[in-house]
C-alpha positions in Angstrom: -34.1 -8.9 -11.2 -34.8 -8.6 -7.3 -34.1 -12.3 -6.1 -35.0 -11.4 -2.3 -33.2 -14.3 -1.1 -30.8 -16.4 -3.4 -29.3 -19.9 -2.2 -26.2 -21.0 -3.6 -28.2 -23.6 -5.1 -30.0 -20.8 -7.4 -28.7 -21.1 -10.6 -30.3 -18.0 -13.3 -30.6 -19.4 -17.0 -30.9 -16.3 -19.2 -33.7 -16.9 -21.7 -36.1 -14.9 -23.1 -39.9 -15.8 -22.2 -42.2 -12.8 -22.6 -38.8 -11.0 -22.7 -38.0 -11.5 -19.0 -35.1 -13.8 -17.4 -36.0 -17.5 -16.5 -34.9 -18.8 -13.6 -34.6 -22.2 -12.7 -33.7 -24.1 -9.3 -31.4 -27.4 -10.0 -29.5 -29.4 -7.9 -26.1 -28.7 -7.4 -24.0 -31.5 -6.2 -24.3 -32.6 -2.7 -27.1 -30.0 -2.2 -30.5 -31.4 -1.9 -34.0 -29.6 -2.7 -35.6 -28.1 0.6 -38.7 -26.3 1.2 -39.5 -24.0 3.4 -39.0 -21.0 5.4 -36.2 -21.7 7.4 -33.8 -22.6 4.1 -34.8 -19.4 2.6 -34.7 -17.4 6.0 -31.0 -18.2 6.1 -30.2 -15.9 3.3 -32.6 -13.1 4.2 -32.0 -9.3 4.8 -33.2 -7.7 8.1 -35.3 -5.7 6.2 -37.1 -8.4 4.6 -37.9 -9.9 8.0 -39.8 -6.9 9.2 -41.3 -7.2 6.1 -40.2 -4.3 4.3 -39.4 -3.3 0.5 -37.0 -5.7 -1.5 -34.4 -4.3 -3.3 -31.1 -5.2 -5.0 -29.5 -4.2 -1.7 -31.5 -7.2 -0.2 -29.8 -9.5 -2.9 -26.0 -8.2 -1.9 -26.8 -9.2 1.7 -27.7 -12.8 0.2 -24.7 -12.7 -2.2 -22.5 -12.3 0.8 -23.9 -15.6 2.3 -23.1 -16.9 -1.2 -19.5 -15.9 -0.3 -19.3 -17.3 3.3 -20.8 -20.6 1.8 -18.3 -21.1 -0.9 -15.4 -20.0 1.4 -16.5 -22.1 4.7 -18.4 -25.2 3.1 -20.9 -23.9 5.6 -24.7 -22.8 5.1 -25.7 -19.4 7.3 -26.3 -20.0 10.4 -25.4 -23.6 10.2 -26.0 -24.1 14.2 -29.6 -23.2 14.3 -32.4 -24.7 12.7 -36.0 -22.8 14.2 -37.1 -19.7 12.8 -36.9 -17.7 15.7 -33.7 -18.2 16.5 -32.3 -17.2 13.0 -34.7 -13.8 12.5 -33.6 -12.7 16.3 -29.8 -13.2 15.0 -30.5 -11.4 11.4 -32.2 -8.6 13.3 -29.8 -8.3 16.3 -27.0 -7.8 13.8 -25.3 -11.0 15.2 -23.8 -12.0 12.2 -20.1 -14.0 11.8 -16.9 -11.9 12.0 -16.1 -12.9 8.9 -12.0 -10.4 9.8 -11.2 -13.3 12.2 -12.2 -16.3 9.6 -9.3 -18.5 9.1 -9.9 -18.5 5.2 -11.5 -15.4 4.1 -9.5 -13.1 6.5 -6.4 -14.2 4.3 -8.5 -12.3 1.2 -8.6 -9.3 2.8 -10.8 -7.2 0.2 -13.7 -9.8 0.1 -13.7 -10.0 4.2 -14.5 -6.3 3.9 -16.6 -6.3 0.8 -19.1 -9.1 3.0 -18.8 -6.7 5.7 -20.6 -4.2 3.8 -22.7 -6.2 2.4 -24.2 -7.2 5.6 -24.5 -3.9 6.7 -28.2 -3.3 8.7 -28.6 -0.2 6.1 -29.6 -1.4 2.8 -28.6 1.7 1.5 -25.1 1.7 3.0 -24.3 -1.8 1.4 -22.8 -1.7 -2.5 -23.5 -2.1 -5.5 -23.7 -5.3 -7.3 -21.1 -3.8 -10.0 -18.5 -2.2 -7.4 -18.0 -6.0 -5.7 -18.1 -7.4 -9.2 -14.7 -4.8 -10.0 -13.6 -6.0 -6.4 -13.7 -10.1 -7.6 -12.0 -9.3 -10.8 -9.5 -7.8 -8.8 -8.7 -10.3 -6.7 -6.2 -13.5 -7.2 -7.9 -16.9 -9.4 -6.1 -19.9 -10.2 -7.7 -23.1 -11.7 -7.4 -25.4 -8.6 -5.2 -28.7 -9.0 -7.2 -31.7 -10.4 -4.5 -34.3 -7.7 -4.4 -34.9 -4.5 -4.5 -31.0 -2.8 -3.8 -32.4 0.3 -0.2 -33.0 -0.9 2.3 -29.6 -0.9 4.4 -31.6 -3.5 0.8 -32.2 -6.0 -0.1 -28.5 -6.0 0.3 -27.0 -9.6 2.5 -23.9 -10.2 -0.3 -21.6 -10.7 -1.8 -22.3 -7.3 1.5 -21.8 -5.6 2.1 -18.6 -7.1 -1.8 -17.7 -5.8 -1.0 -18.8 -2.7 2.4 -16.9 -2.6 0.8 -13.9 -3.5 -2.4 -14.6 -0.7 0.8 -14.8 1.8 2.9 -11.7 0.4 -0.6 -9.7 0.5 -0.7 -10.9 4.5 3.0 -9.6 4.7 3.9 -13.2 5.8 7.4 -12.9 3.4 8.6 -16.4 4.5 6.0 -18.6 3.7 5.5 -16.6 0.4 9.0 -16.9 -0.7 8.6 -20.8 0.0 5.4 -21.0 -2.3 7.4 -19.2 -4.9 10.2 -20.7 -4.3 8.7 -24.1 -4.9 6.5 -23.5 -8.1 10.4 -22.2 -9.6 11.6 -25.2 -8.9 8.6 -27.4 -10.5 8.4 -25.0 -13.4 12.3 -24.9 -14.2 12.3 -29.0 -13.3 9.4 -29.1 -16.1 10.5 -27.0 -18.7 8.1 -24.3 -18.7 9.4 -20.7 -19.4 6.3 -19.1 -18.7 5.5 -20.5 -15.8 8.9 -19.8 -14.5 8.5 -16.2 -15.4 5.7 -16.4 -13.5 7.1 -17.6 -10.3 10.3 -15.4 -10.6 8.1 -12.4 -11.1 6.1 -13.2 -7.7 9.5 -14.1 -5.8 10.3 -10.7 -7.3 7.5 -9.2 -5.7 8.6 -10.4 -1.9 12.3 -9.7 -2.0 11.4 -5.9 -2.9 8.8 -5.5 -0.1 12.4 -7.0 1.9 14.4 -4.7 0.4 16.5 -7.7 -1.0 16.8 -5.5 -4.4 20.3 -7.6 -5.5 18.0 -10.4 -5.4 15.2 -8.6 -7.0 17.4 -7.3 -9.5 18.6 -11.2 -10.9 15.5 -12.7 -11.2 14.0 -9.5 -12.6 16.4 -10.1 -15.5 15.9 -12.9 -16.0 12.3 -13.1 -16.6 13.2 -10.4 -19.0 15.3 -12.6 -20.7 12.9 -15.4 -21.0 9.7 -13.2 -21.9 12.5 -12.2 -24.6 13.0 -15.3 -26.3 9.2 -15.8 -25.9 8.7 -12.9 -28.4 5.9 -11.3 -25.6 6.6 -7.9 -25.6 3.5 -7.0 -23.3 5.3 -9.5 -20.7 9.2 -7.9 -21.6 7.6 -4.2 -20.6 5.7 -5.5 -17.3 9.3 -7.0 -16.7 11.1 -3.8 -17.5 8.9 -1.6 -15.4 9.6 -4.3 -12.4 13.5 -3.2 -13.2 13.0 0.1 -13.1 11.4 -0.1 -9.9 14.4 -2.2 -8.3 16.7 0.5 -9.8 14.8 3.4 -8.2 15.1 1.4 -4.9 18.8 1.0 -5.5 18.9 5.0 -6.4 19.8 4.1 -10.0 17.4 7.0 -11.4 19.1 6.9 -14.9 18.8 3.3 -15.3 15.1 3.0 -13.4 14.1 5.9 -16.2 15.4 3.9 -19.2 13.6 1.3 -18.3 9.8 3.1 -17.6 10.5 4.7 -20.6 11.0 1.5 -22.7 8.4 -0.5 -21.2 5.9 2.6 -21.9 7.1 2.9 -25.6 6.4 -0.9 -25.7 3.0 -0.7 -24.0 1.8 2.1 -26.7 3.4 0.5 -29.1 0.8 -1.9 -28.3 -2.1 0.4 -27.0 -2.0 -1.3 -23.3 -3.4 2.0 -21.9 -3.1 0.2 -18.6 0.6 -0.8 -18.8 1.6 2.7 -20.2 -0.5 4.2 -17.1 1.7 1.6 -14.9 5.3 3.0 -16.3 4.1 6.4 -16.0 3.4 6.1 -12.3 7.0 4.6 -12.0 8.3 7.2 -14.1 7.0 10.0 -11.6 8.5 8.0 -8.5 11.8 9.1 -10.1 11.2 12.7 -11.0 9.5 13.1 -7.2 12.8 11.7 -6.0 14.7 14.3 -8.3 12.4 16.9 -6.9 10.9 17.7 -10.3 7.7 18.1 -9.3 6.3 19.4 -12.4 7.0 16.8 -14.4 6.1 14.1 -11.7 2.3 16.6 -11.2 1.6 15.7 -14.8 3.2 12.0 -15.2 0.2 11.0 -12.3 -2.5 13.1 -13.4 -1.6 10.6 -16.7 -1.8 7.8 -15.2 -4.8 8.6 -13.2 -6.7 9.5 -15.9 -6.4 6.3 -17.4 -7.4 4.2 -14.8 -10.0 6.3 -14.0 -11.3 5.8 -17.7 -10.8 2.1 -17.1 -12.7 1.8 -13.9 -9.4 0.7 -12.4 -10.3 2.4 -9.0 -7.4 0.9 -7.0 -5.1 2.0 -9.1 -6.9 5.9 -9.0 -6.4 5.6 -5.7 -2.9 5.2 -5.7 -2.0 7.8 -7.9 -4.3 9.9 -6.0 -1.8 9.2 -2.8 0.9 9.8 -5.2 -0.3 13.4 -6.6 -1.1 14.1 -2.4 2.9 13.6 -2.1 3.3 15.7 -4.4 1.1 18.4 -3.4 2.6 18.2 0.6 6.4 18.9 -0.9 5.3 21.7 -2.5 3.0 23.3 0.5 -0.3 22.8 -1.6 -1.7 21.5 1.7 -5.9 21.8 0.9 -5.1 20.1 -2.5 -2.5 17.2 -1.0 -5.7 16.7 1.8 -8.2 16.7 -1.2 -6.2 14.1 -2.6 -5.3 12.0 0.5 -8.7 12.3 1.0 -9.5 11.0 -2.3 -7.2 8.0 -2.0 -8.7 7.3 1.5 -12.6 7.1 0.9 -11.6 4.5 -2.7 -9.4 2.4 -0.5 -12.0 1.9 2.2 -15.0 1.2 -0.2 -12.6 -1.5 -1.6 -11.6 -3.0 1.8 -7.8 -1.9 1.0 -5.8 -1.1 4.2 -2.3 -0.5 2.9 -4.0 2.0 0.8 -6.0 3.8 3.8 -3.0 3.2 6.0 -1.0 5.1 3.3 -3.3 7.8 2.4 -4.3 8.4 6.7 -0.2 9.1 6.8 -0.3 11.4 4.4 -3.0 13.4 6.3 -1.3 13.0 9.4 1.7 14.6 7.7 -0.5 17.7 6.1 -1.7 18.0 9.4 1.7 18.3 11.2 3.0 20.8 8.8 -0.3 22.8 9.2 0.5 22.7 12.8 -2.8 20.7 13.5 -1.3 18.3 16.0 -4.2 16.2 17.4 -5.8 15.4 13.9 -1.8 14.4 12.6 -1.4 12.1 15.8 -5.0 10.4 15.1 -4.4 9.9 11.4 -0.4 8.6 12.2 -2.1 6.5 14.8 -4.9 5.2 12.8 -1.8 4.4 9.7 0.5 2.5 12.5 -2.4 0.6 13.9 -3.1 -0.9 10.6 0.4 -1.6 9.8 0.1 -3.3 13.5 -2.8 -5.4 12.4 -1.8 -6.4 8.9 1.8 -7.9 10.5 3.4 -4.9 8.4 6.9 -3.7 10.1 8.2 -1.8 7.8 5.0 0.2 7.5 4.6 0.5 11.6 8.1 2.0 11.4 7.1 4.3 8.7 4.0 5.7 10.8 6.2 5.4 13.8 8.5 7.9 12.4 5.6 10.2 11.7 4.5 10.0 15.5 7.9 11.0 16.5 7.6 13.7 14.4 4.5 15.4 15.6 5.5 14.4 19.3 8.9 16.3 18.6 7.2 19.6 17.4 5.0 19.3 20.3 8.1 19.3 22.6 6.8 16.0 23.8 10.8 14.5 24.1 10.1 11.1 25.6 7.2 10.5 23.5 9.4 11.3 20.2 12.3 9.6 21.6 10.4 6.0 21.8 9.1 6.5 18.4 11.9 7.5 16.5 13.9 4.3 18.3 11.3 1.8 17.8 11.2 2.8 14.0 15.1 2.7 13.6 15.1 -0.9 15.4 13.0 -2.0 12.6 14.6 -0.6 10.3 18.0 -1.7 11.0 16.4 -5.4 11.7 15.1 -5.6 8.4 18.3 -4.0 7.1 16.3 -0.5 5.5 19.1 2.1 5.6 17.0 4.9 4.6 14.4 4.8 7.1 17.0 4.3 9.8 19.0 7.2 9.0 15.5 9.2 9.2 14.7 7.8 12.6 18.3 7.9 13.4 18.0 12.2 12.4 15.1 12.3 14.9 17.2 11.2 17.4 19.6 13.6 16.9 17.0 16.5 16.8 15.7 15.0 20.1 18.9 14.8 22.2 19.8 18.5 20.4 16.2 20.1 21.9 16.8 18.6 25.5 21.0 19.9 25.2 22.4 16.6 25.2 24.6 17.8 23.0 27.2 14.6 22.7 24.5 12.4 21.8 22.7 14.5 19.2 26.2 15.2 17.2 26.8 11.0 17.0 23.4 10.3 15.9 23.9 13.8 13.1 27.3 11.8 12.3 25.5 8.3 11.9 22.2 9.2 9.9 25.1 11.7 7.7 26.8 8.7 7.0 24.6 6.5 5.6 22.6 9.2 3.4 26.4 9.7 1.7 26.7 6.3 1.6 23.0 6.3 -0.5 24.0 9.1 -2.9 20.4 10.7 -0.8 21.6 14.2 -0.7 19.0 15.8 1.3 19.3 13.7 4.0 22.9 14.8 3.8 21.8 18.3 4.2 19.2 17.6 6.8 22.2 16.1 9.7 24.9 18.7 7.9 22.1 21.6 9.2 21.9 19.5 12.4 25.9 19.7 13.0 26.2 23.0 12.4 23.8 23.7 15.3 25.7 21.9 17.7 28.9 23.0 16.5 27.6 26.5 16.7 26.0 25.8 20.6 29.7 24.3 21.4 31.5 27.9 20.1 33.0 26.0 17.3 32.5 28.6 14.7 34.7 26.8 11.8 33.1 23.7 12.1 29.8 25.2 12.1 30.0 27.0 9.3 31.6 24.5 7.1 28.0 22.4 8.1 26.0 25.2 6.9 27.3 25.9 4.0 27.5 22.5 2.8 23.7 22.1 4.0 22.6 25.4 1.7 24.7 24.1 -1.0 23.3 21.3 -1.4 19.3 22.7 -0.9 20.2 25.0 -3.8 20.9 22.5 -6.1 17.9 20.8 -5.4 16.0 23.9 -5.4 14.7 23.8 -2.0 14.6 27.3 -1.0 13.1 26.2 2.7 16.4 24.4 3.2 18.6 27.4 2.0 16.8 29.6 4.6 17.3 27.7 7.1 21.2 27.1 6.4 21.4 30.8 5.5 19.7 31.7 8.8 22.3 29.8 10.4 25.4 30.9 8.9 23.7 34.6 9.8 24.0 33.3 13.4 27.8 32.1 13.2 28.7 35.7 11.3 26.9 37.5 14.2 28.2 35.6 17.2 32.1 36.2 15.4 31.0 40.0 15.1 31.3 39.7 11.1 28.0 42.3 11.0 28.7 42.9 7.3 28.3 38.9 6.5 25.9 38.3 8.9 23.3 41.1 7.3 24.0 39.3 4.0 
């Protein structure tokens, strides 16, 4: 049914006269009948104000109206009330930004699903059924029936939607205190699964803070109460929520066990979508191990179960995930194919993080490719959404890309600001890993300009910290780096002890890039010492 312009007021009865839908227009509420053009003008496409075609598209431009009224208590274009001056606005495009809205920029999906809709294109607006798989993505909560006006009166389920609105906005405190608080109500009442609940969104924020100790407890313990509940579907979503704090704790053994349970649990079952979720977490640990094989076909899994769901956000993110994947092993056209992949879902669904992470992934197939404008514009594009969504520990992560295709373009300063902006953040919000990273690309900086002092303390520093996190090729990584300086200085012993314990280690991981480079230079050592015989070898 082509509506052409449909009120909020509109309500569609399905019954069957003469086989067709009736529809009938009731009073809803406070709303009052009106006649008219200029009520039904309010709602109408561009398109139909020239007076072209209807079409469905015409009824997603009015559904978005829908939207703005429901969120804003508003009717379009509440401030004018002639004809003309509502047709010149439709036409001109001047329509409400709906990104800087108070309320619906916090539901970041639906601002760009209106967006679209209101686009001046019929045909470049979507599909009625795509924004329906957006809505039944998004948060819902029954709202409190007391006063809402009261923080103290809100029920536990609208706390943990609003803790999850505020994660989503990467606003950690004020989530952890909407979590925090529906705990408490839910423990003071009684109510395991409603404290469940709450500890597994309280979860959710101390991981993005890298507070995995405090992950880790509640983690268990929603485990443990799920477990007395006799849910199992709710004891494997719990266990694949361990296995994740393990893998960020580099516990691989332990954050396998658990995927591996949960997944058994989820067939056990036949939650398709739960076994796809522990197979995705399951490949995060052999990617990490460097089995790239295994993690290849643990994705492809789990992305051809979503796919078979329509679960497109989730398609997306494996698609990132298999683009990884692809980029460690040089398969550079089919890690952009997948990037690529990820990148056009996440934009139709008005995801950010997702095009954020997929544009970094591009900018880092375009930096090994030596394409060095198009990896700047994609790290650029990454860090200025990271900027936008109040994300710092994604601006660091893009930040450390920058540095990266600054350094390879010998572009010093450039790098040198980068890399030192992302290891601030880092070490302010206490993420060792990504500070030994940045802190690496400071020490290849200071190494390329001969400051040779400062490159071997930051080689030392990021060295330290990548023992003290069992990451062994970040050990290798500042090991190659020390051997160059030791080299540059004449100290031949040092030097090669660096080396060798760099190609060591890259040959137990099976990184045959890494053992070149360590055997190039312990070639270099051999040869300066005159040892021709070692140094051919």
């Amino acid at each position: 049914m082509v509506d052409r312009t449909t009120p909020a007021r509109a309500t569609m009865n399905q019954a069957q006269e003469r086989g067709l839908p009736l529809v009938t227009i009731v009073e809803c509420g406070t709303f009052i009948t009106l006649t008219g053009p200029v009520w039904t003008l309010r709602w109408a496409a561009p398109e139909l104000l020239k007076e072209g075609p209807s079409s469905l598209a015409s009824d997603m431009w009015a559904f978005a109206w829908i939207c703005w009224e429901i969120m804003t208590g508003k009717l379009p274009f509440d401030d004018l009330d002639t004809v003309a001056h509502i047709v010149l606005r439709v036409t001109r495009g001047k329509l409400p930004l709906v990104a800087s809205h108070k309320e619906i920029s916090q539901v970041r999906a639906l601002c760009v699903m209106m967006t679209r809709c209101w686009e001046m294109e019929p045909g470049a607006r979507p599909a009625a059924a795509e924004f329906e798989g957006i809505i039944f993505m998004m948060d819902r909560i029954i709202p409190s029936r007391r006063d809402r006006t009261k923080p103290e009166n809100y029920s536990t389920e609208l706390l943990c939607s609003l803790g999850y609105t505020k994660r989503n906005n990467n606003k950690y405190e004020e989530a952890e205190d909407h979590f925090g608080k529906a705990l408490n109500i839910a423990r003071s009442a009684g109510n395991a699964v409603a404290t469940a609940n709450a500890i597994e969104g309280l979860r959710t924020v101390y991981c993005a803070q890298g507070k995995c100790l405090e992950a880790e407890a509640l983690t268990t313990e929603a485990k443990e109460i799920y477990t007395l509940l006799g849910a199992e579907g709710k004891v494997a979503g719990a266990m694949c929520m361990l296995g994740e704090v393990y893998r960020l704790e580099y516990q691989y053994s332990k954050a396998e066990a658990m995927h591996n349970e949960a997944r058994e649990i989820y067939q056990r079952h036949g939650d398709e979508h739960g076994a796809a979720d522990a197979l995705l977490g399951l490949g995060d640990i052999d990617r990490l191990r460097n089995e790239f094989h295994k993690a290849e076909a643990l994705y492809q899994e789990a992305k051809e179960i979503y796919k078979r769901h329509g679960l497109n956000g989730k398609v997306a993110v494996a698609a990132c995930k298999l683009g990884d994947i692809y980029r460690l092993r040089k398969e550079y056209h089919e890690a952009e194919a997948s990037y690529n992949e990820a990148k056009g879902i996440c934009e139709r669904l008005g995801d950010e993080r997702g095009v954020a992470d997929a544009a970094f992934g591009l900018g880092e197939v375009h930096r090994l490719r030596n394409e060095y404008s198009e990896a700047q514009a994609m790290c650029n594009k990454a860090k200025e959404i990271r900027e936008r969504l109040g994300d710092e520990r994604g601006v660091a992560h893009a930040a450390l890309g920058l540095g990266e295709v600054h350094l390879f373009q010998k572009e010093y300063s450039e790098a040198q600001a980068m890399y030192s902006k992302a290891r601030e953040i880092r070490e302010r919000l206490g993420d060792e890993q990504d500070a030994a990273d940045a802190t690496f690309g400071l020490g290849q900086v200071h190494r390329l300009r001969n400051e040779y002092s400062e490159a071997q303390s930051m080689y030392n520093k990021a060295k330290e910290i990548c023992e003290r996190l069992g990451d062994e090729q970040g050990v290798a990584h500042a090991a190659l780096g020390l051997g160059e300086v030791h080299r540059i200085w004449k100290e031949y012993s040092e030097a090669q002890a660096m080396y060798n314990k760099a190609k060591e280690i890259h040959e137990r991981l099976g990184d045959e890039c890494g053992v070149a480079h360590a055997a190039f230079g312990l070639g270099e050592v051999h040869l300066l010492r005159k040892e021709y015989s070692e140094a051919q070898v």
